[in-house]
C-alpha positions as CSV (number, residue, x, y, z in Angstrom):
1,X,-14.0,30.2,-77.2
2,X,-14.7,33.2,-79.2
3,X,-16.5,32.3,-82.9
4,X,-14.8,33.8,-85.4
5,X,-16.3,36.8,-87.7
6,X,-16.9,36.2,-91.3
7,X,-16.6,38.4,-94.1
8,X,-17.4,38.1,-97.5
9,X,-14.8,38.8,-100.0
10,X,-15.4,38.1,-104.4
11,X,-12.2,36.1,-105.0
12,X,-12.3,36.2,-109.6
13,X,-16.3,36.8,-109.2
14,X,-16.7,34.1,-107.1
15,X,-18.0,34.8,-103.3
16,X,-15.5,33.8,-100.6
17,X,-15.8,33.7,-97.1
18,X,-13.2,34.5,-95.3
19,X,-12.0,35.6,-91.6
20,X,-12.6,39.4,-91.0
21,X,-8.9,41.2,-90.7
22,X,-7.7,38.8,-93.4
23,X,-4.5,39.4,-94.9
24,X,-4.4,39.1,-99.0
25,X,-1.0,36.9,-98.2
26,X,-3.5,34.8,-96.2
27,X,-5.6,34.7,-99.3
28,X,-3.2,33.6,-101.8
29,X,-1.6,31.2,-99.3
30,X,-5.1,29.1,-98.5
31,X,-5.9,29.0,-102.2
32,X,-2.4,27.9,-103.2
33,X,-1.3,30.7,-105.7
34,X,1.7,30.6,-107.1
35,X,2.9,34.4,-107.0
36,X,5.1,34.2,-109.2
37,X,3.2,33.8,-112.3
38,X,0.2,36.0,-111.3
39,X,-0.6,39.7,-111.0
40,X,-3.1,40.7,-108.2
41,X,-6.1,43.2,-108.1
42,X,-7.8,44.4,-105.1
43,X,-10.8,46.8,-105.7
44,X,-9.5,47.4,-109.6
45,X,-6.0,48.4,-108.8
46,X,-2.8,46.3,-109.0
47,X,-1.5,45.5,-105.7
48,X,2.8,45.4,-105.4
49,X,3.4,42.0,-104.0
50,X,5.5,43.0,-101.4
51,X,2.6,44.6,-99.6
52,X,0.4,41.6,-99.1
53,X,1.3,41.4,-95.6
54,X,0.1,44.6,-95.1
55,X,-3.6,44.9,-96.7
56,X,-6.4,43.8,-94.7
57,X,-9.3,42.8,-96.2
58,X,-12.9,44.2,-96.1
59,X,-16.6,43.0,-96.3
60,X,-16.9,43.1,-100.4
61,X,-13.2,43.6,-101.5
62,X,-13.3,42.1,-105.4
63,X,-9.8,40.1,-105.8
64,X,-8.7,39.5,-109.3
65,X,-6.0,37.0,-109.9
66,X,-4.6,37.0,-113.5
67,X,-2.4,34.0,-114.7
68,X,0.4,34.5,-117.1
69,X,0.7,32.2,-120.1
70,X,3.6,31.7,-122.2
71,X,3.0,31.3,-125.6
72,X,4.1,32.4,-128.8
């Protein structure tokens, strides 16, 4: 059985592990993220939602996940 590889990742400044070739989809899936009501940064920039499928993540890719609030 092969082990798998480990990568760190910073997930809002705090350091993840996570399988190397991780998907950011995979990422906001396992920590339960409602998309919805967030906007995502990888590595400074905002990332369009509809690619998350598509980015694989790197040894020491900073995440950002920004809640809205309503409020008034």
């Amino acid at each position: 059985m092969k082990k798998k590889i480990k990568i760190k990742i910073k997930l809002n400044g705090k350091t993840k592990n996570v399988d190397k070739n991780s998907k950011l989809s995979n990422i906001i899936k396992n920590f339960k993220i409602p998309l919805k009501k967030v906007a995502i940064e990888l590595n400074e920039e905002i990332v369009d939602k509809k690619k998350l499928n598509k980015i694989s993540l790197k040894t020491n890719d900073k995440i950002e996940i920004v809640h809205f609030i309503g409020g008034g």
